[in-house]
N, C-alpha and C positions, 0 to 999 in steps of 0.2 A: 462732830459734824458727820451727817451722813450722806455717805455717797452714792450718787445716781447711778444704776447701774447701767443705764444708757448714754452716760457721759463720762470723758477720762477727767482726769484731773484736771486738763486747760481748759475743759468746759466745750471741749471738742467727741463728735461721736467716733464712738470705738467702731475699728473698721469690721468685724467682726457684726457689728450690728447693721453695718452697710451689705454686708454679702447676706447678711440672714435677710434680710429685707429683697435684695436681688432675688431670691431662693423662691420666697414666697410669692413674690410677684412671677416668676418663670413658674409656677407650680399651681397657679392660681385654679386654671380650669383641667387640671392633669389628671383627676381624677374623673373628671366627665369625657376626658378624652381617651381614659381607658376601655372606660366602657365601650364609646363608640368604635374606638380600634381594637377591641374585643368583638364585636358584632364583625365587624368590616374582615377581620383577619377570619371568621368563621367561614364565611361567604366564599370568601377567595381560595381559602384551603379547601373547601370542600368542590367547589366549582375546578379548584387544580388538580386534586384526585381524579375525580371524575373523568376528568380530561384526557389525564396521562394513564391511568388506572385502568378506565373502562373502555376510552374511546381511543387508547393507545397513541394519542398525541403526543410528540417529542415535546419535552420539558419546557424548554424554551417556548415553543410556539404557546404553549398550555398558559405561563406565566404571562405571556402578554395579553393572553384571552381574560385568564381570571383575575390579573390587576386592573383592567381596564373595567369589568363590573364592578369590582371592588371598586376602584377608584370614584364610580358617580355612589354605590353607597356611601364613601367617605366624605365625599362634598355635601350631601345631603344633612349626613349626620350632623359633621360637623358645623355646618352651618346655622342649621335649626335648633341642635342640641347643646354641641359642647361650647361652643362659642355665643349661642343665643341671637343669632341674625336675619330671625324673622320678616322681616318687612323686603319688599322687592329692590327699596331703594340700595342701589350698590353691587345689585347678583352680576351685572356684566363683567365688571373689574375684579371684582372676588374670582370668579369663575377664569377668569384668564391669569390670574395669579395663580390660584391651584393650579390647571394646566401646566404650567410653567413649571410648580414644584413639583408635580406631578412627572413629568418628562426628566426632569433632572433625578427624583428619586428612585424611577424605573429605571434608569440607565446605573442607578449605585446598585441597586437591589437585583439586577440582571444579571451583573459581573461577581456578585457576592453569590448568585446560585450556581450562576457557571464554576465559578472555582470550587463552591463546597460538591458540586454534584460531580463534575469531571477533576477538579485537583483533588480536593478531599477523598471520591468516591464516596462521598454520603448518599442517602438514598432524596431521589426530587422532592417529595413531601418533605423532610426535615431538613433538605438543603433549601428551601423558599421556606420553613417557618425558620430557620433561623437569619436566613438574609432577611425579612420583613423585621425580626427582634432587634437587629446591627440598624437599621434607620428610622427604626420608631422615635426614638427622640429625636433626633434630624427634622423627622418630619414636621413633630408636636411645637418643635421651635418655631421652625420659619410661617407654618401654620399661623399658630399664636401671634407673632411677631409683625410679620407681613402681607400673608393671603388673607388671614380672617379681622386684620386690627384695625378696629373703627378709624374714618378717616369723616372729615367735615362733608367729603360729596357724597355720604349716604346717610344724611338726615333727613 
């Protein structure tokens, strides 16, 4: 007799095929999301350079300038791109969910530069591209999950 390899012996699925399936379904749209937070982390790095580099703006103040550009590229992206949410129906409540993840992720990502720039002593530029690295999946989650996830009142 040969066995399924989707099922154990009781005829019950192997939990192993439960997480691979969790996996796929969390990774669904993650590579469109690279992209977009590839374009988005460009914007905002170089808009933070700029800032701090050229126009000798204190770090801090520099990161809340250039996440806040960043951030309406990232709604946009996201929204039209990696998620596919074309249509107007639903932009008010999307939009106030990012917000929300938004504020909360600036507030992780602020603290993660303060420390690598003033505790670490890393240099601003790579202390905000590595605080933006520490909550890219953070983000890609609650994104996915709850700011961008189809709901019945945007049909």
């Amino acid at each position: 007799m040969k066995a399924d390899i989707q099922e154990t012996a009781l005829g019950r699925r192997s939990p192993v095929v439960g997480i691979r399936c969790v996996v796929l379904a969390w990774a669904g749209h993650l590579h469109r999301y690279l992209i977009s937070g590839g374009v988005t982390v460009v914007a905002d790095l170089s808009l933070f350079w700029l800032l701090t580099s050229v126009f000798d703006i204190w770090y801090l103040y520099a990161h809340f300038i250039s996440r806040s550009f960043g951030g309406v590229i990232c709604f946009l992206a996201n929204r039209y791109y990696t998620f596919s949410r074309p249509a107007a129906a639903g932009i008010a409540g999307t939009a106030v969910r990012f917000l929300a993840l938004y504020l909360v992720s600036f507030l992780i990502s602020s603290v993660l530069v303060y420390a690598f720039v003033t505790g670490a002593g890393a240099g601003a530029v790579f202390g905000k591209f590595a605080a933006e690295c520490i909550v890219f999946l953070f983000n890609y989650t609650v994104m996915k999950y709850w700011v961008m996830a189809r709901r019945r009142t945007d049909v």
